[in-house]
C-alpha positions in Angstrom: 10.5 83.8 111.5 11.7 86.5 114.1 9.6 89.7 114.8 11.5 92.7 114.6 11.4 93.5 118.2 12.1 89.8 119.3 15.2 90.6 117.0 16.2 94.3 118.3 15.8 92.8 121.9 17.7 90.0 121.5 20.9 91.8 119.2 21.2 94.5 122.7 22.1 91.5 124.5 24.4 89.4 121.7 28.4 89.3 121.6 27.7 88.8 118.0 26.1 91.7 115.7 23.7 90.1 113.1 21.3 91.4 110.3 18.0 91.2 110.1 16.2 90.7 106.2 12.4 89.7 107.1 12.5 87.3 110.0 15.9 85.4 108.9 18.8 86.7 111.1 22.7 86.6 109.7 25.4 86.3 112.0 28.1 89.1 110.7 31.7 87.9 109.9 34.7 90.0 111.7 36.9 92.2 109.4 40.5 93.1 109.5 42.7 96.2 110.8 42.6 97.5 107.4 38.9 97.4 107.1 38.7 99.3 110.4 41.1 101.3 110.3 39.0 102.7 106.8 35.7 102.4 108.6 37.5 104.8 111.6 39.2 107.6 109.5 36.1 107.7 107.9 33.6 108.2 111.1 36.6 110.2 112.6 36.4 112.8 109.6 32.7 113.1 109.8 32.7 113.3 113.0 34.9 116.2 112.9 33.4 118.0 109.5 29.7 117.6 111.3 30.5 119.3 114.9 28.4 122.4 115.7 25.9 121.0 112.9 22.6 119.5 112.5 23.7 116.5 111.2 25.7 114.0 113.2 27.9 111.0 112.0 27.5 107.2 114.1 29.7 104.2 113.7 29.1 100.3 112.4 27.1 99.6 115.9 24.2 101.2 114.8 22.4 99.6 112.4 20.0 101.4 109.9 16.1 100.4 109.2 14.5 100.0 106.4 10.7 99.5 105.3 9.3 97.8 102.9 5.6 97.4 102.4 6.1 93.4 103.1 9.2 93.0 105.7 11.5 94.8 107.4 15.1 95.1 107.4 18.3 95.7 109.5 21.8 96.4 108.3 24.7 97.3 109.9 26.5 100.5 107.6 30.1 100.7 108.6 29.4 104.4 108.9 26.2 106.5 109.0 25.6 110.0 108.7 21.7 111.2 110.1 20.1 114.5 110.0 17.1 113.6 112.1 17.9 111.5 114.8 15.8 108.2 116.1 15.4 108.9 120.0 18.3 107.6 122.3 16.6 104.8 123.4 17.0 103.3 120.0 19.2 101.2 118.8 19.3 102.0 114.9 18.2 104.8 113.0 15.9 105.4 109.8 16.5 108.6 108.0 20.0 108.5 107.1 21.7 110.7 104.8 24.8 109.5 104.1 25.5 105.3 104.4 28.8 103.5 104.0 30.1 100.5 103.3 33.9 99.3 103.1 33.8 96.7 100.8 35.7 93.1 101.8 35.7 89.7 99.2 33.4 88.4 101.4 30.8 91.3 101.6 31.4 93.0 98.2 28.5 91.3 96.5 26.2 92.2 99.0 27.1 95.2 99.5 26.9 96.4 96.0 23.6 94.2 95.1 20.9 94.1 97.9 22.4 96.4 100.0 22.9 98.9 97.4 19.3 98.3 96.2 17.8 98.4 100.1 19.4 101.4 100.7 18.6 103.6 97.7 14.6 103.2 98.2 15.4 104.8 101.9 13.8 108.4 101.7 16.0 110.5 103.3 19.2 109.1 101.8 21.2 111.4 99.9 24.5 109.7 99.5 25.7 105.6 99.4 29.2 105.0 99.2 31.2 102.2 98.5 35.0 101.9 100.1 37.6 99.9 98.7 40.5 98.2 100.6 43.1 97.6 97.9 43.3 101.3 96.4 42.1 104.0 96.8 38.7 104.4 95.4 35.0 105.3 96.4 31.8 104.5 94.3 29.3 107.0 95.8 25.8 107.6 94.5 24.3 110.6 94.7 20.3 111.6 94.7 19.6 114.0 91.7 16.7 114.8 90.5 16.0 112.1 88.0 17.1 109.2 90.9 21.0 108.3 91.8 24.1 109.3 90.0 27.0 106.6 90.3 30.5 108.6 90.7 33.7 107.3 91.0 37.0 109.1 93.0 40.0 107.7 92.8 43.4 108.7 93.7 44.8 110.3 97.2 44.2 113.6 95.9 40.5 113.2 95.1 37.9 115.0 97.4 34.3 113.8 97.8 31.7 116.7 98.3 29.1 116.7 100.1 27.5 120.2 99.2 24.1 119.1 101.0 26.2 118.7 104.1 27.9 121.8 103.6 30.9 119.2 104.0 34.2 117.9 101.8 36.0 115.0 102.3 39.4 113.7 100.9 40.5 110.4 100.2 43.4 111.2 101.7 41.9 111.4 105.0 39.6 107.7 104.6 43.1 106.1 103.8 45.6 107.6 105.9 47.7 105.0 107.1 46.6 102.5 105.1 49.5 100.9 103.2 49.1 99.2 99.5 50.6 96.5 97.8 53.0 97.7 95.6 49.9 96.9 92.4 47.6 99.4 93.9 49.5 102.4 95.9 46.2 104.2 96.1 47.4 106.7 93.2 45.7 108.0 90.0 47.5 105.8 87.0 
């Protein structure tokens, strides 16, 4: 078992980014120019929306922390968007708003099971979202009052608000020049 600051130490220092679940470390896997090039419109358009604001959008090298009463964990979001900001001499943050993650076939499971699960007991979190790659859809959760509502947009044309933010953002803009198969063009059907 690795403490978390043995861990947080040794990740500054690794070519490889890992994640951290309770003392186990997982090496991450590499994803593809689609998959970044989603993860980067993404960040781009927050990053953009959220100038002049409070709140401030970071990319998939910050990981996010999370709590529990008997362990702690690290994840690394493919985008983040925090309201109150861990000093700068951190390397993650812990009161995130809005997390992201672009789902592959190899992290898709995780990221809708434990991940989903880990981040919707964070505080602070407002919003979890779920990218695909093959067409153009996001599962997002939202807080209400009675816990989180699942929503689906699909289609180019749908726009995802973000009224807490004071922030909308289209589709549109996550997938721009991303290219389909022909199966999945990223249109309503």
């Amino acid at each position: 078992m690795i403490s978390p600051s043995h861990y947080l130490a040794d990740e500054l220092q690794s070519v490889t980014k890992h994640e951290y679940l309770g003392g186990v470390v997982y090496a991450m896997s590499g994803a593809n120019n689609r998959h970044n090039r989603i993860a980067t419109n993404l960040t781009g358009s927050l990053v953009v929306r959220l100038r002049g604001r409070r709140c401030e959008a970071f990319n998939s090298d910050t990981k996010v922390r999370i709590q529990f009463p008997t362990h702690t964990r690290f994840y690394y979001p493919d985008a983040m968007v925090v309201c109150r900001s861990n000093p700068e001499s951190d390397s993650f943050q812990e009161t995130p708003s809005l997390l992201v993650e672009v789902l592959s076939r190899s992290t898709r499971r995780t990221d809708e099971g434990e991940k989903r699960d880990a981040y919707l007991t964070i505080p602070s979190l407002m919003h979890y979202w779920m990218v695909e790659q093959e067409e153009a859809v996001v599962v997002a959760y939202r807080r209400a009052d009675q816990g989180f509502v699942r929503e689906v947009y699909q289609g180019l044309e749908a726009v995802i608000a973000l009224s807490d933010l004071g922030i909308d953002l289209p589709l549109a803009e996550i997938y721009e020049r991303v290219e389909f198969s022909p199966e999945s063009d990223g249109s309503e059907e």
